[in-house]
VEXROZA-233249 format. One line per 10 residues: number of its first residue (from 1); their letters; for each residue x, y, z of C-alpha. Coordinates in Angstrom, 3 decimals, padded with zeros to 6 digits. Each point is the difference from the previous one (the first is absolute). Example, Ala and Ser with C-alpha at 12.3 -4.5 7.8 and 13.67 -1.06 7.14 Angstrom:
<nodes>
1	AS	012.300,-004.500,007.800; 001.370,003.440,-000.660
</nodes>
This chain:
<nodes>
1	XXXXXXXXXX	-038.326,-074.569,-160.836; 003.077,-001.472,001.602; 000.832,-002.457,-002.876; -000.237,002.475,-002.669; 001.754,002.934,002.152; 001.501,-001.807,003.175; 002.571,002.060,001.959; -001.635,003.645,-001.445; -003.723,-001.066,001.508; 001.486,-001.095,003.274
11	XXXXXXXXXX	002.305,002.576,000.869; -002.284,002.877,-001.415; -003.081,-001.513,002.601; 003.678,000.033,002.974; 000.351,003.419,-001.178; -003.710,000.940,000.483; -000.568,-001.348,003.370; 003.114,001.302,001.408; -000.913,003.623,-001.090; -003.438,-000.607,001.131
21	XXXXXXXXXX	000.980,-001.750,003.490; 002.861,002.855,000.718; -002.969,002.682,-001.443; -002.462,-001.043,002.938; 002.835,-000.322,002.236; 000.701,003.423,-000.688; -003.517,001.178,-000.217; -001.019,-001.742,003.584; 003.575,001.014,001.740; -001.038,003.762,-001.150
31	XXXXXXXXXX	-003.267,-000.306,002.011; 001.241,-002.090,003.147; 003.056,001.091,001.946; 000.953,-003.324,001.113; 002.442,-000.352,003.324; 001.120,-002.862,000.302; 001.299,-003.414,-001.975; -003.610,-001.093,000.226; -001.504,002.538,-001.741; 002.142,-000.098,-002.451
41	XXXXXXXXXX	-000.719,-003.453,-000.841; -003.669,001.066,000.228; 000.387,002.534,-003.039; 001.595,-002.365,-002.010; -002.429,-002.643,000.702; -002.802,002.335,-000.444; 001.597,001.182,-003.400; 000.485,-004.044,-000.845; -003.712,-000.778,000.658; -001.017,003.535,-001.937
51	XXXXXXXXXX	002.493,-001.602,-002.990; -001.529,-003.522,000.428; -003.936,001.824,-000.560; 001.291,001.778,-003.546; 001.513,-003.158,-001.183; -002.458,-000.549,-002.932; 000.685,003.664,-001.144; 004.147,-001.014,000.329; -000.931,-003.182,-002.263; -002.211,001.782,-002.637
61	XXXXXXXXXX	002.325,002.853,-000.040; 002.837,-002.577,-000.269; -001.591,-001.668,-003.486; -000.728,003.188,-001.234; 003.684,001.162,000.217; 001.865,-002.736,-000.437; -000.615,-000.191,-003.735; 001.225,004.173,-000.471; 002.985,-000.626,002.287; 001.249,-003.322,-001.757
71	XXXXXXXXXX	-000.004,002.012,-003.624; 001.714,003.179,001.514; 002.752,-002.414,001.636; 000.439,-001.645,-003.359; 000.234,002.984,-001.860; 002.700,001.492,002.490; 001.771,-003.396,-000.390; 000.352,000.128,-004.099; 000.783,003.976,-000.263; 003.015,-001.050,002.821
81	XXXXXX	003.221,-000.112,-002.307; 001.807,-003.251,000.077; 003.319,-000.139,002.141; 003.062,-000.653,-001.710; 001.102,-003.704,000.405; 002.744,-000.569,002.751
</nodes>
């Protein structure tokens, strides 16, 4: 996957697990009122191990996508009109 679509397979799986880590964060900081430093460093590592257990969803969801996004970037990139030179 990363030889045929590199940068677009990596940074689409960044882009999942960041909206999946801050989604639990979110989700677990909703239910627990936490009052100090420490518990804030609890919800995120709660929502870090909840991110680390969906991990082969991320990855299958990751080579399912990749493909879709990777034509839809290269289509925005050829209907973009050239810039004049200089």
């Amino acid at each position: 996957m990363l030889a045929e679509y590199g940068g677009v397979a990596l940074s689409l799986y960044l882009i999942i697990f960041v909206l999946v880590l801050s989604g639990f964060a979110i989700a677990i900081s909703l239910g627990v009122a936490p009052d100090s430093a420490a518990g804030s460093a609890g919800t995120l590592a709660a929502a870090w191990v909840a991110t680390k257990l969906t991990q082969p969803l991320r990855i299958l969801a990751t080579l399912a996508s990749t493909p879709v996004v990777a034509a839809g970037l290269k289509r925005m990139r050829r209907g973009r009109p050239e810039l004049p030179p200089g």
